[in-house]
RODRENTOR-520590 format. One record per residue: residue in one letter; x, y, z of N, C-alpha, C in turn. Coordinates in steps of 0.05 Angstrom, whole numbers, plus 5000, padded with zeros to 4 digits. Layout:
BEGIN
aXYZXYZXYZ ...
% end
This chain:
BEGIN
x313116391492316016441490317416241508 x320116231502321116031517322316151545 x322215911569322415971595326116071599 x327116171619329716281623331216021629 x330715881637332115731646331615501630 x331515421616329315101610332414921601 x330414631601331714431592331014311570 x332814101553331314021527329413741538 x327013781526324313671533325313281522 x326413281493327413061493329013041469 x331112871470330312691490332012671526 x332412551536332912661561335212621567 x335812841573339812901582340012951605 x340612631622341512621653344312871652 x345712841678347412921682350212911678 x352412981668355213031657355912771667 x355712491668358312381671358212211656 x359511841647360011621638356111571638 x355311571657352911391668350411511662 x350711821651348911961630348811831607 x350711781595352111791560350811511558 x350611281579350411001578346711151580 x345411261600342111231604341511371579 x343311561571342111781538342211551517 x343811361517344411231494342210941498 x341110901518339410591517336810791511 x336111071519333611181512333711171478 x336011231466336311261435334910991429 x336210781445334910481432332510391433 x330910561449328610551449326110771430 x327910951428325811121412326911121374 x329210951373329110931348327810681332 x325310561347323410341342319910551343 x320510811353317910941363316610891326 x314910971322313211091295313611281292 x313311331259314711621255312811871264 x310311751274307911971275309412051307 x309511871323310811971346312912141347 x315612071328317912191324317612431324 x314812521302315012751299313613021318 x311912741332310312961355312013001379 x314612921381316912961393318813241396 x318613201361320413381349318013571347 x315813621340314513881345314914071369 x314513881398314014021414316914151418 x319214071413321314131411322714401398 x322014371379320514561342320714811354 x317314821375316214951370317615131409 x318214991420320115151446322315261432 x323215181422326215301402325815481383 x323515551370323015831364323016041377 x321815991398321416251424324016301432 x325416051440328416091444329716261432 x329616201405331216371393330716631393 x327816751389326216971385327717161420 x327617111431328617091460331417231459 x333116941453335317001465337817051440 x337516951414339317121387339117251381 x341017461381340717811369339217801337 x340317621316339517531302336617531287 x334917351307333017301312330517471329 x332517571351330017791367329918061347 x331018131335331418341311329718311287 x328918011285327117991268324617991277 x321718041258320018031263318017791267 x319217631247317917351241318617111257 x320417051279321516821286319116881320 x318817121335316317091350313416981342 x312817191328309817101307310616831305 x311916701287312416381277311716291312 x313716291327313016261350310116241359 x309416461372306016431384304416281365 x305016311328302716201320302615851319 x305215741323306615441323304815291351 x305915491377304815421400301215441404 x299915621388297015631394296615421360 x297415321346295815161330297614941325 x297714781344298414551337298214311323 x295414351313294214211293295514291263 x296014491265297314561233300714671234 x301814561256304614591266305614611235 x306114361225307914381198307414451178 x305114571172303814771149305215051167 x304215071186305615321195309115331196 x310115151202313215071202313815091172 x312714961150314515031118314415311109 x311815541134312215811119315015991127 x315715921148317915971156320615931141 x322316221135323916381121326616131131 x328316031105330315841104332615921114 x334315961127336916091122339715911109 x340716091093342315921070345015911080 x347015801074349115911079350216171079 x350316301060351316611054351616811082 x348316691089346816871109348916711135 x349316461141350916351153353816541156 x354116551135356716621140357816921145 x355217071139355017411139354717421176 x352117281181351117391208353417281231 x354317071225356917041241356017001277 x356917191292355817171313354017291320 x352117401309348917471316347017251318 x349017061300347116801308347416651341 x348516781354349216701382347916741404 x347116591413344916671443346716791458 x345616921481346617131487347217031515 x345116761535345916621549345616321538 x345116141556344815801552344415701587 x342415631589342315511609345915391626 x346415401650349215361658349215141655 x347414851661347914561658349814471632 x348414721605349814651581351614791571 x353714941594356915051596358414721598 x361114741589361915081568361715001537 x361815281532360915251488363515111481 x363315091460365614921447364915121409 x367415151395367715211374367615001356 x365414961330366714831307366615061290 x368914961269369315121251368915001215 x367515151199367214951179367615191151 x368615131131369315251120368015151088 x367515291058366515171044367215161021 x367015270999368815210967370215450964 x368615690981370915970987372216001002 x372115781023374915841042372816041068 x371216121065369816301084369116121101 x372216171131371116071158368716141171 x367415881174364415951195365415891220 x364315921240364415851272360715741282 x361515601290358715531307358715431332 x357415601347357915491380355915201379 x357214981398356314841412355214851439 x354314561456353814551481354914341491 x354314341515355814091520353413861526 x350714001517348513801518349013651484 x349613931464350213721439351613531433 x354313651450356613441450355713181458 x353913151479354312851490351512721477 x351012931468348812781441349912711420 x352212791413354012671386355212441391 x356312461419357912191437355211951433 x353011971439351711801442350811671422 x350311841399349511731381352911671356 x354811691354356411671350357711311360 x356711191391355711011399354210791376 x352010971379348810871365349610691340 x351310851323352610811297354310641301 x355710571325357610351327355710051327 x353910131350352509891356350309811330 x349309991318347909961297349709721279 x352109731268354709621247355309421256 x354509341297355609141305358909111301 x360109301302363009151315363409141342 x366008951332366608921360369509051367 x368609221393370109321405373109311408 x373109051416376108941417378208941403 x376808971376378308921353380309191352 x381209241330383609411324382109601302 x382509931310380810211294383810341285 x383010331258385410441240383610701239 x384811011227384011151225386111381198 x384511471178385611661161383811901154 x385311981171383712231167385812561168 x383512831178385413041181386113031204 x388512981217388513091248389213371259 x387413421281387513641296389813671314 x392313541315395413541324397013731312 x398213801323400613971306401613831284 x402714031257403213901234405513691234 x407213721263409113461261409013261258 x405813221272405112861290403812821264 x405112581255404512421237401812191231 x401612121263400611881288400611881301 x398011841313396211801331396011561346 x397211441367396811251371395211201399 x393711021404392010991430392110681446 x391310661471390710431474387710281466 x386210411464383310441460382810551438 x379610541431378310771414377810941412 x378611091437377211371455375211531455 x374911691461371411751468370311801442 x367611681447365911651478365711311477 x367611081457367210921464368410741487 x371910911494372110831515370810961540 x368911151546367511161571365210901576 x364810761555362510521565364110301560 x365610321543367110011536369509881539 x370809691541374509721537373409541502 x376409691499376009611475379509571465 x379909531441382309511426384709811421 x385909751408388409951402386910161389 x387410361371386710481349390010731344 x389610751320392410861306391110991286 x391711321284390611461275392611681265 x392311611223394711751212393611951185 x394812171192395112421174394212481138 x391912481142391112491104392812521084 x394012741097396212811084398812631065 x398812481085401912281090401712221060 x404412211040404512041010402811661024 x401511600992401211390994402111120999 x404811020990406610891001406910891033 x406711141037405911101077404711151089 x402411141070399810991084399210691081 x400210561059400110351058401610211076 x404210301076406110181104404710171122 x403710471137402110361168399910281168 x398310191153397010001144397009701142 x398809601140399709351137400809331167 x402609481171404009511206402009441224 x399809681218398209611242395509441236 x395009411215392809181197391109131219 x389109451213386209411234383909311223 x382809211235380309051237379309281221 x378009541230375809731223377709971217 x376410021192378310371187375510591175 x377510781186375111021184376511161159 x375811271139378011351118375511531102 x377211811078375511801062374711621030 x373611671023372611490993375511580976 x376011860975378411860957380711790962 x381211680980383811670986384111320972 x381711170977382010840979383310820949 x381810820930382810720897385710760891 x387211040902389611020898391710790925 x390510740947390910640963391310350952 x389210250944388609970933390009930902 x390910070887391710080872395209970882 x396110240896399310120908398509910915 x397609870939398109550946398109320928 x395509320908395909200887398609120877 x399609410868403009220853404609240867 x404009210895406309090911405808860921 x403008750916402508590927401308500951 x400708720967400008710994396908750996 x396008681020393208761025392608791061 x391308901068390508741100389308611101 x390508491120389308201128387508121145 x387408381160384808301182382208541174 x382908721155381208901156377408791146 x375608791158373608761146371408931147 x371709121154370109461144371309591143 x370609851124371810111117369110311120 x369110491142367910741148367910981137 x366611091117367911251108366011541116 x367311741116366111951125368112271095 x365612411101365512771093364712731059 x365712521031365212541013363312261004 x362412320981360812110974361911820970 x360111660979362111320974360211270945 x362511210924362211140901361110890902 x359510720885358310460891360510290873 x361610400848364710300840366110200864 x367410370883368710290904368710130922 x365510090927364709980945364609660936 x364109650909364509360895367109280894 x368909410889371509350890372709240911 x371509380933373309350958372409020966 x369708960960368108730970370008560952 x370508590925371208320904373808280910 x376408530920378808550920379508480950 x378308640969379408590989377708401003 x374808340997372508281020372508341043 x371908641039371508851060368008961057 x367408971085364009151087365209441076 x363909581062363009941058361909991075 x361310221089358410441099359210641099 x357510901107357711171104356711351125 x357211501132356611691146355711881136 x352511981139352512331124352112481152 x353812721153354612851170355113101160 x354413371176355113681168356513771197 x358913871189359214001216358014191232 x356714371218354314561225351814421243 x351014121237349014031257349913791273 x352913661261353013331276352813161253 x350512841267350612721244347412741241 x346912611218344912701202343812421191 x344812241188344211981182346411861180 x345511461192346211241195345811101174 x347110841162347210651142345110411161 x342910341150341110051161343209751153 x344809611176346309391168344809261146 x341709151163340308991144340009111111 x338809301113338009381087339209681069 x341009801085342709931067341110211068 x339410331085337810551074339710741099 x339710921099340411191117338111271132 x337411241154335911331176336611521185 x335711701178335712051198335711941225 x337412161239338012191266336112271280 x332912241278331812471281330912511309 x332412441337332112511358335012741361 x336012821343338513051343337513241328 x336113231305335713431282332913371264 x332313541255329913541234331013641212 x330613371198331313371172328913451147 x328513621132325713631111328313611085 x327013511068327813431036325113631017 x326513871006324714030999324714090968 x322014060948322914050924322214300924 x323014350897322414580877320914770886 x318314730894316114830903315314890931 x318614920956317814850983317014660984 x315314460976313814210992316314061005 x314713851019317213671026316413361010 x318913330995318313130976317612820985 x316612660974315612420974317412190972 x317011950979319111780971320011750945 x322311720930323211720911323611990896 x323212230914323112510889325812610911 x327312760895329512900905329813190905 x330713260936330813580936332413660952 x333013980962334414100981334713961011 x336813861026336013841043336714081064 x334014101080334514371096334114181122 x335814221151336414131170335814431196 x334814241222334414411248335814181264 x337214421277338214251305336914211328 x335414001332333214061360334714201381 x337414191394338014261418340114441410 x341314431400343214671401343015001402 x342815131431340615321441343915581438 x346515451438348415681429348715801399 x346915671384347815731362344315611340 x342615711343339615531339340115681308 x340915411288339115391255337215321255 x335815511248332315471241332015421207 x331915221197331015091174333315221159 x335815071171338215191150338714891125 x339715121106339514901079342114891075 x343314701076345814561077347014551049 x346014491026345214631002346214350991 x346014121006345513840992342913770972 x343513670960340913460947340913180961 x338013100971338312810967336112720961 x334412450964332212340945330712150975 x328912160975327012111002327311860994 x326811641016326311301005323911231029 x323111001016320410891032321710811062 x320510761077320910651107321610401098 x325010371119325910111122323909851138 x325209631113323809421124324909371152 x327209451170327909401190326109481220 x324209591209322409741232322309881239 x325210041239325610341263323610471242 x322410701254321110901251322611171240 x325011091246326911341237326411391199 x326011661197325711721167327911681155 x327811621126330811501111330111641089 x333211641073334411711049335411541037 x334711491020336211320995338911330979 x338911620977341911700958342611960975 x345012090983345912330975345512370954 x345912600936346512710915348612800914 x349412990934352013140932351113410940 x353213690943352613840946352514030932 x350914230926350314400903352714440878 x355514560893357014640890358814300868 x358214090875358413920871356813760843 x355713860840354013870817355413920784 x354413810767355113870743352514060725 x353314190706350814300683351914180651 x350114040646350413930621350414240602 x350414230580350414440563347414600546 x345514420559343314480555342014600577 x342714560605342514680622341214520648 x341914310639340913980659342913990684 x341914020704343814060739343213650743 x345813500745345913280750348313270763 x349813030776352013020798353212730779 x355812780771357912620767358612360783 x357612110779360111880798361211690786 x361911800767363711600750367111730734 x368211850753369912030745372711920746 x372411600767375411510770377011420749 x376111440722376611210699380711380700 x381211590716383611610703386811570717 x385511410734386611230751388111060729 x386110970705388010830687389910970664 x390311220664392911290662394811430665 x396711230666398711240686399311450697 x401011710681402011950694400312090709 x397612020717395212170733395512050754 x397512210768396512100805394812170807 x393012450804390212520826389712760807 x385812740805386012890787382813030792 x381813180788380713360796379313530775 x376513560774375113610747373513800755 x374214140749371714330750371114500730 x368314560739367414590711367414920709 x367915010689369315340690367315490682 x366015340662364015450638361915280635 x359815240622357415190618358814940593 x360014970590361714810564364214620558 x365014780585367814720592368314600610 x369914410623371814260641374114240642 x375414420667377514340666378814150687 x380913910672381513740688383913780702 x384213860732386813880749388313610754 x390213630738391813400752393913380761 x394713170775398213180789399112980778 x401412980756402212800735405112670743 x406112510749409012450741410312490733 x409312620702410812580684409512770656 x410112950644408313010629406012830611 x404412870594402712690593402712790559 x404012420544404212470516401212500508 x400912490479399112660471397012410465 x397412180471394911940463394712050485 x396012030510393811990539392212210545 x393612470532391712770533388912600521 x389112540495386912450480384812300504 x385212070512385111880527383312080551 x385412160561383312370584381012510583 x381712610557379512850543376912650535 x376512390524374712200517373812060542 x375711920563374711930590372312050594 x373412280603371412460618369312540600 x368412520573366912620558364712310560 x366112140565364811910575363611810594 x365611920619363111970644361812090644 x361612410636360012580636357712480625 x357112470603355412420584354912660572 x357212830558356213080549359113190536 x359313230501361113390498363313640510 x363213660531364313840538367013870522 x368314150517370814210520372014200548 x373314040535375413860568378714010564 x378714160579382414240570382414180599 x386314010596387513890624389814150625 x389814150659391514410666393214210683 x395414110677398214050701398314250727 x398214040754398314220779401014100803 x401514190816403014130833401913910853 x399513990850398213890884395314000881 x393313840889390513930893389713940924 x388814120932388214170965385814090972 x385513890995383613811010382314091017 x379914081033378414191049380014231083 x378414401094379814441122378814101139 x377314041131376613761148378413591139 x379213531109380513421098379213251072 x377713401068375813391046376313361017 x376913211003376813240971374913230951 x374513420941371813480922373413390893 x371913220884372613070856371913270837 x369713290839368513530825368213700829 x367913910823368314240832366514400810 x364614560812362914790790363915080803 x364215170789364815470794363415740776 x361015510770358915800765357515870780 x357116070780355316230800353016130819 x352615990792348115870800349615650815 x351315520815352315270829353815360852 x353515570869355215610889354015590913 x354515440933353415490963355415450981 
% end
């Protein structure tokens, strides 16, 4: 069982200040070259103290029968740790969102005061809470870092930012002298200007141009209509040469565009608020390297196993350290598809594709579960500002849109053949006129949306 007091074994978290965050983050640079055989004999011993933990100290968990047993039998057979680790019971969301605070330790060591709230919410609107630490936090800081230095920018430059902000609904903008944490605790660096998802497009494009930063952090949906205005006005930035994008999938359409139109770098962030981040983009070679000194990631097919390079499955995620709030093999209820070890060397395990997330998903009419990325075609016409495609029925699609203008009856046509064209599947497509389509609480836009049952997480 685990000790009353303990610390996380690794990787190693000096003490609260600037000069921790700098020794946590050169250890990251070193153990993300380890072998993956190491990585994982890391994360075992880790694994396998964090069961007891929980067994211990979550109401949750000490209530159950199986998270001790899993326990003693993890710690006395270490030879068969991960045969014994895949028998161990998943927890899904649902269960997430029912047990609420039973999933809560009951203490936390004092070093890793005080908790911190995230809150994450999902296609029902059903607020979750999950305590943090302040050992996770400066493990997000660090590796949050990691991802900078990984991309190679440079600091100095100018961080545009579009996103949701956590300001009151007045503040429009965000403005800084810096980048602010955690990269101004190690670095000086440049300005950064940080504006409202929300804002109409026309002003975003304005402060865009105003402040024409080097690096912007943005989501994928927002850019095409973005790049589109500027287009017929003519404008572009002029210093921008990456776009960061974070919470939805980066379309590989987009990412070509942005290179031929603007000659701008793409990359991505896959990230859950429930664990942090979850994987990095390889500069050299484009693959996603698991984080895996923060979390244990398994990619699980059909059958429990954990799949092979090139086969695609559930991904279910553990937070090594997060001792306020311990998911034990929670399934995030993504798909993604395993890839071979980068030619870059790190030892860090990689992914090849997202898929998307369950809920995210399409069902052909035969009963084929596949994920849509070719949905922007209706950008080309015109009265479709923003438009939004879920699927109601096994048959059916309906397309939400926010129109200009009503929409004569070629372009109804036009839409309805669109989307029967991305899809690759007759569907009955009826378009419903909307006022407005709503982001997510992060600021999230789901292009696609399923609202059958079997597709819900």
């Amino acid at each position: 069982m685990a000790k009353s007091n303990p610390a996380p074994g690794w990787p190693s978290f000096p003490a609260g200040d600037k000069t921790s965050l700098r020794a946590l983050l050169d250890g990251l640079k070193v153990s993300q070259w380890w072998p993956l055989a190491d990585l994982h004999t890391a994360q075992q011993a880790q694994l396998s103290w964090l069961v007891g933990w929980a067994a211990d100290k979550v109401p949750y968990y000490q209530r159950e029968k199986w998270p001790a047993e899993f326990a003693t039998r993890l710690a006395q057979n270490p030879g068969q740790f991960w045969d014994i680790w895949r028998e161990m019971p998943m927890l899904a969301k649902p269960e997430l969102r029912a047990l609420g605070p039973r999933l809560y330790a009951r203490s936390v060591p004092s070093a890793q005061l005080p908790f911190a709230s995230i809150r994450t919410s999902g296609s029902t609107g059903i607020s979750v809470e999950i305590r943090s630490t302040a050992t996770t936090r400066r493990l997000w800081e660090a590796l949050t870092v990691r991802e900078h230095l990984w991309s190679k920018r440079d600091f100095s430059k100018r961080l545009g930012i579009i996103r949701s902000l956590k300001q009151s609904l007045d503040a429009i903008e965000r403005i800084q002298p810096h980048w602010g944490s955690p990269v101004a605790q190690l670095f000086p660096s440049g300005p950064s200007s940080a504006i409202r998802i929300g804002r109409p497009v026309p002003e975003l494009a304005a402060w865009l141009m105003k402040f024409d930063p080097h690096y912007l952090l943005a989501y994928p949906s927002i850019m095409p209509w973005l790049m589109d205005h500027m287009a017929a006005t003519g404008d572009r930035p002029q210093s921008l040469r990456e776009i960061r994008f974070i919470s939805e999938p980066l379309d590989k359409d987009l990412e070509t565009r942005l290179a031929e139109e603007w000659q701008v770098r793409s990359t991505d962030i896959y990230s859950a608020n429930e664990v942090g981040y979850i994987g990095f983009r390889c500069l050299e070679h484009g693959a996603l390297h698991v984080q895996s000194e923060s979390l244990l990631v398994e990619v699980i097919n059909g059958q429990g196993q954990a799949c092979v390079p090139g086969e695609s499955g559930r991904v279910v995620v553990t937070s090594l350290h997060n001792l306020a709030t311990p998911l034990l093999r929670y399934d995030l209820g993504d798909h993604a598809t395993v890839g071979e070890p980068c030619p870059c060397g790190r030892g860090l395990p990689v992914i090849s594709q997202i898929l998307g997330r369950t809920r995210n998903a399409a069902l052909s009419p035969d009963g084929q579960r596949y994920w849509p990325t070719r949905l922007n075609r209706m950008r080309t016409i015109g009265p479709i500002k923003q438009a939004q495609y879920v699927q109601t029925a096994i048959d059916t699609i309906e397309i939400r849109a926010v129109l200009s203008r009503p929409l004569r009856e070629q372009e109804r046509l036009d839409a309805v053949e669109n989307t029967i064209k991305a899809l690759g599947y007759r569907y009955k497509i009826v378009v419903v006129p909307v006022s407005e389509i709503s982001r997510g609480a992060g600021g999230k836009f789901e292009e696609f949306l399923s609202l059958l049952p079997e597709l819900q997480s």
